[in-house]
N, C-alpha and C positions, 0 to 999 in steps of 0.2 A: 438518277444515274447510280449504280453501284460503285461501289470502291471496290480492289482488286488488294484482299490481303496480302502481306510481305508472303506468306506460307502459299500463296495460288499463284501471285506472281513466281518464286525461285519456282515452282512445280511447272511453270509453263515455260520457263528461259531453259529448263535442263532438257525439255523432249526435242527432240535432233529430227529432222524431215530426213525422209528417204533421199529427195533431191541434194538436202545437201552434204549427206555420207559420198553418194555418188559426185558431188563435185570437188569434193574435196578429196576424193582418192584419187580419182581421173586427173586431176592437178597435180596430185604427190608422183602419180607414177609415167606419168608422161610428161612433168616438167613445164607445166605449163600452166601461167597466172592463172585462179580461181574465175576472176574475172572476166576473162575469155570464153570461160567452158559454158556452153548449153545441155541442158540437158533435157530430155523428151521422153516423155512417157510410153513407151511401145506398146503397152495390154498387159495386163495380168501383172510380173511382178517383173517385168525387163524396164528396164532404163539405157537409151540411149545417152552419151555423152560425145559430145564432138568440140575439137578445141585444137588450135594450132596446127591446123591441117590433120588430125588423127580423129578419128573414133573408134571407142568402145560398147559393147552390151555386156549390164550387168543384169544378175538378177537375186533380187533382193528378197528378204524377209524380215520378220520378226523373231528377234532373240531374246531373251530375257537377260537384261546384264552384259551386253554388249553394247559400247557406243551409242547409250540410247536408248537400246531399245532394237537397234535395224543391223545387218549385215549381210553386206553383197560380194558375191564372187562374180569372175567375171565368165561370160557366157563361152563356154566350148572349152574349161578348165573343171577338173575335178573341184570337186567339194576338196577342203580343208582337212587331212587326217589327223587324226591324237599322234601325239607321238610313239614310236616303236622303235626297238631296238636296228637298225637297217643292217647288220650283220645276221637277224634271224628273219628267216621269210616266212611270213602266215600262213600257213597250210591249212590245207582245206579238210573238212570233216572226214574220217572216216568214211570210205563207202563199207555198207552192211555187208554188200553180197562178196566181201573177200577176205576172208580167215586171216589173222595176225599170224607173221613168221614165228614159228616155234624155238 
């Protein structure tokens, strides 16, 4: 039987499962004990969470230095923007085919 060095053991107690980002947010933002919550694998990178009469779909990835490792939004919400000044609005490229005011 092998031993499990202190350095592989901390390396394997610090990786966070997909499952439980998703239960543990789905509990933060619907209020509802961890231990309630199920969670269900849909395909590809969606996660079902259902808990307290409510559910959610998230869909999850891989981030380097996030949480682990994982980060989900929830399914039919934008992606997460950088921050920006909200009194300037992003404007779009120049089109070519129209000459700058003189």
């Amino acid at each position: 039987m092998r031993r499990v060095t202190p350095l592989a053991a901390a390396l394997l107690t610090s990786c966070v499962s997909t499952t439980s980002v998703v239960r543990t947010r789905f509990a933060k933002e619907q209020s509802c004990p961890e231990e309630e919550v199920t969670i269900t694998l849909e395909g590809g990178s969606l996660y079902r969470a259902r808990g307290c009469d409510k559910e959610t779909t998230y869909a999850c990835g891989s981030v380097a230095g996030f949480q682990g490792g994982v980060q989900c939004v929830e399914e039919g919400f934008p992606s997460p923007r950088a921050p920006r000044d909200p009194d300037r609005p992003v404007m779009p490229p120049p089109d070519p085919g129209i000459s700058a005011p003189q």
